[in-house]
N, C-alpha and C positions, 0 to 999 in steps of 0.2 A: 224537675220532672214535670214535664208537662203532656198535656193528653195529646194523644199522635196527629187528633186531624183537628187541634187548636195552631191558628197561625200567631206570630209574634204581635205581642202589642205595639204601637206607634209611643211613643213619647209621651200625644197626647191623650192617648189610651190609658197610659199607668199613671200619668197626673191625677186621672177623673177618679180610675180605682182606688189610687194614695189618699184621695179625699173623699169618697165612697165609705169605704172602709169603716173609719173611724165615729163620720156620720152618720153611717148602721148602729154601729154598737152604743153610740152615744143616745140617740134618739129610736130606735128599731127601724126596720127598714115602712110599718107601714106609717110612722110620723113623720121621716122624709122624704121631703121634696126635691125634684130637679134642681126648684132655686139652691134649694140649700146645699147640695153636688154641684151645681154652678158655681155659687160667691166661693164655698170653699176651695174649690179647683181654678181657679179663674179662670176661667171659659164661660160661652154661652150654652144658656138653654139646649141651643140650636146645636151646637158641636159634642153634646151628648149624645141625643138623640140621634146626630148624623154617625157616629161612634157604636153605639150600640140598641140605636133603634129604641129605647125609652128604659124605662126602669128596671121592667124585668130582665133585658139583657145586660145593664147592672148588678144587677142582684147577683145572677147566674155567673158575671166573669168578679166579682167580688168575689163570691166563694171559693170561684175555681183558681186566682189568684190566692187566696189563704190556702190553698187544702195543697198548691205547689209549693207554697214555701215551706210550710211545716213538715213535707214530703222529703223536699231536698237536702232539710236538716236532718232528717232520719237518716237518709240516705249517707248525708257528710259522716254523720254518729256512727253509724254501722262499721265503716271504714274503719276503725280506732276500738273496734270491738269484736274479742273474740267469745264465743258461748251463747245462746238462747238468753239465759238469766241479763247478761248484758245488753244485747241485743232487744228483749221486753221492754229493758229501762231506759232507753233510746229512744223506743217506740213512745212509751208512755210519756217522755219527756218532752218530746218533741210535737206530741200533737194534743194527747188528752191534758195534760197538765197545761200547757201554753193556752189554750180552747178554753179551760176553769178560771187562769187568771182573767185573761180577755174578758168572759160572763161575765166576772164578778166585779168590772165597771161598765155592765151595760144597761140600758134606761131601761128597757124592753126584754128580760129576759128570754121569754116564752118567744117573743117574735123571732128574735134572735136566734135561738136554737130549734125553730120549727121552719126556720127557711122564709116566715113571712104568705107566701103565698105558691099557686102549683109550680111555678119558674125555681122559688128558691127550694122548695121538697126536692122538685126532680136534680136541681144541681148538689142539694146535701147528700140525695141516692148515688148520684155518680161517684161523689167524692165518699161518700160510704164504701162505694167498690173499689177502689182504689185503693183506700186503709185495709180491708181485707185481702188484695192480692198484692200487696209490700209484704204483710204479716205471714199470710199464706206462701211467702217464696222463703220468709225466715222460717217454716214449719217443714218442709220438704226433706229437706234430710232424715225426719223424726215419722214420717211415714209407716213406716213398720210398726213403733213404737206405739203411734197413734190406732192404726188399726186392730190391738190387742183389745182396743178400750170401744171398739168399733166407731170411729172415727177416723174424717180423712183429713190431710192437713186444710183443705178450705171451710171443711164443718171447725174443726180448731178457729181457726182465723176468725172463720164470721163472729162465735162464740165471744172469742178474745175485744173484739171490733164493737158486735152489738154492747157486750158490758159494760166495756171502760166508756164509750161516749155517751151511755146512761148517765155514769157516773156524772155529769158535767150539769144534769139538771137536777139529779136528787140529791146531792151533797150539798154544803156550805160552807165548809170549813177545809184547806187546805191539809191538815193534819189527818182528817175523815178519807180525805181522796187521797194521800197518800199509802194509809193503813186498806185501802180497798185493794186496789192498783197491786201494793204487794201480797194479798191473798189472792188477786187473780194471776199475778205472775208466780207466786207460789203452787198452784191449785196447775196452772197449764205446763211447767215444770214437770210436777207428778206424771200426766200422763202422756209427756213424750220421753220420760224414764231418765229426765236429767236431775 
């Protein structure tokens, strides 16, 4: 799933981001460098740059690269799942839990999870609306449901959205963000009356 007015990557495009990626989460994105996106991707400098104009449009299709893939596994998950409760666990599996493993080998946490700089905030907000209107189109049948509790299904969603990717910098422990995850899938359960 990719965003509507994002055009396909070239070859050399998903090289730089396959080596991007990793070199964020390894080092955070403000302790690397081009070079080090360079040697890793073997390419030049110069065919980054020519690609996406310098770092921050790295930064930017880095994320938007992770936030489709973790997307398209929800998406595959949901297929294979019938009920809300199923559907949560999907969700949660596919992006918050996959997002807490990742963290939890990164040099940089904080940089990591705050985007780094205004390029990567504005592309975690994007990909933040995104995780809400996947969530918010699993909520939609429970609409009535919701509204008892005066709620509409995208107040659900954000709800459901802003918590669990809290969850990815105030926990530490995998057993901790499991036992959360099932009290927020528990708790949003309740109030769409399943």
């Amino acid at each position: 799933m990719t965003q509507p007015d994002a055009k396909p990557l070239t070859d050399t495009e998903e090289k730089i981001l396959d080596a991007a990626i990793p070199t964020f989460v390894r080092y955070g994105a403000r302790k690397t460098s081009m070079n080090d996106i360079a040697a890793v991707a073997g390419v030049s400098r110069q065919t980054i740059y020519d690609s996406f104009g310098g770092k921050d449009g790295v930064i930017r299709a880095s994320i938007r690269k992770v936030t489709d893939a973790n997307l398209a596994c929800v998406e595959a998950r949901l297929k294979q799942t019938s009920g809300l409760s199923d559907q949560l666990d999907a969700y949660f599996a596919e992006t918050i839990v996959k997002s807490f493993e990742l963290i939890q080998t990164a040099g940089d946490v904080e940089d990591l999870i705050t985007g780094h700089n205004e390029a990567g905030k504005d592309e975690i907000a994007r990909s933040h609306a995104r995780h809400v209107a996947l969530v918010e189109r699993l909520l939609n049948p429970f609409a009535t449901q919701l509204a008892k509790h005066g709620l509409s299904p995208n107040q659900q969603a954000s709800y459901i959205v802003t918590v669990a990717m809290g969850f990815k910098s105030g926990i530490s422990q995998r057993a901790e963000l499991d036992m959360m995850l099932h009290i927020l899938r528990v708790n949003s359960l309740r109030v769409t009356g399943q």
